[in-house]
C-alpha positions in Angstrom: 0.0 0.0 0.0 0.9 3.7 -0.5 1.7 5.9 2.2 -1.4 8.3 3.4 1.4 11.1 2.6 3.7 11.7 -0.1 7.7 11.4 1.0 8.9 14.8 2.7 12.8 14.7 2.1 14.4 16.4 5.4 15.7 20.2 4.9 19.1 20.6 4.9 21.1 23.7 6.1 24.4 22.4 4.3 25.8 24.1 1.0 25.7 22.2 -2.6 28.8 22.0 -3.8 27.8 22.7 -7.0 26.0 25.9 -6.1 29.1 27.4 -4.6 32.0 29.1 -6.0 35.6 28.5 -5.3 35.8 31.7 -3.2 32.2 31.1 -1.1 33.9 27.2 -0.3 36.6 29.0 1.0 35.3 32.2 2.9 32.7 29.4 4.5 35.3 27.3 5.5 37.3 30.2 7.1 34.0 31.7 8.8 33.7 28.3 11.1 34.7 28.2 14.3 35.6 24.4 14.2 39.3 24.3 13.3 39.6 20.6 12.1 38.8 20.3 7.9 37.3 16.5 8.3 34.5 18.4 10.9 34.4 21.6 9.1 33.6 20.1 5.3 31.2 17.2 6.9 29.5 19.7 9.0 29.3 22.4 6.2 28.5 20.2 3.2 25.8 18.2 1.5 27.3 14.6 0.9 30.7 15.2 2.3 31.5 12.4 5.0 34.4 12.4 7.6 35.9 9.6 5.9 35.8 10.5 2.6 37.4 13.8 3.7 40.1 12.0 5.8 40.4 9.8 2.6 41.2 12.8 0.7 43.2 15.2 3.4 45.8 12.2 3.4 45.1 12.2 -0.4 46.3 15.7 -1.0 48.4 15.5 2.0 46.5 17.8 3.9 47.0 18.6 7.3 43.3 18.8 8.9 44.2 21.1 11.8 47.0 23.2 9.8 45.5 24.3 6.6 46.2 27.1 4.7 43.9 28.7 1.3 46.4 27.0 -1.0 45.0 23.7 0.7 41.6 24.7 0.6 41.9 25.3 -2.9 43.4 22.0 -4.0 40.5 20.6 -1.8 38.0 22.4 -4.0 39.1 21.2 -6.6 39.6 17.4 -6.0 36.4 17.6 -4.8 34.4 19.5 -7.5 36.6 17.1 -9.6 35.2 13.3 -8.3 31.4 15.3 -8.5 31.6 16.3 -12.2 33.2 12.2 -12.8 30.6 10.8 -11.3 27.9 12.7 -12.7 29.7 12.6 -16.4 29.9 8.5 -15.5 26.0 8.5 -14.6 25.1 10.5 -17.3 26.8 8.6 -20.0 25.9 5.2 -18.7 22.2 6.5 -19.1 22.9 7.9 -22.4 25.1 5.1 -24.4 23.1 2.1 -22.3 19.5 2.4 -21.1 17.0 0.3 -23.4 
């Protein structure tokens, strides 16, 4: 049976990634008052985890605590870069082999 009401996803107060610019990523990572990256990006976020970003801050060799807009930038990046993959990848895979 059907639910009584139709599916309510939850709100979210995190950022897109893919709504933001380069300089908004950074300024909003700078703005927190945590001081760790991992907490900071999972916190701040939509989809980012604390293990993908300690994944990637040993990655990029990334200090979480010790970071500097250089960092932050490579970071941006890397991450923006796996997104547009994966979409590209989904996309395609619809594209070249859905019936």
């Amino acid at each position: 049976t059907l639910p009584a009401n139709p599916y309510a996803f939850p709100t979210s107060n995190k950022f897109n990634l893919l709504e933001i610019s380069q300089d908004e990523f950074i300024d909003k990572i700078n703005l927190d008052v945590e001081k760790n990256l991992i907490n900071i990006c999972s916190k701040l976020f939509t989809g980012i985890s604390k293990s993908f970003m300690f994944y990637t801050l040993q990655k990029l060799k990334i200090d979480a605590n010790t970071f500097n807009e250089n960092d932050l930038i490579k970071l941006y990046e890397y991450i923006n870069n796996i997104i547009f993959i994966v979409i590209f990848n989904s996309s395609f895979r619809y594209f070249c082999c859905s019936s």
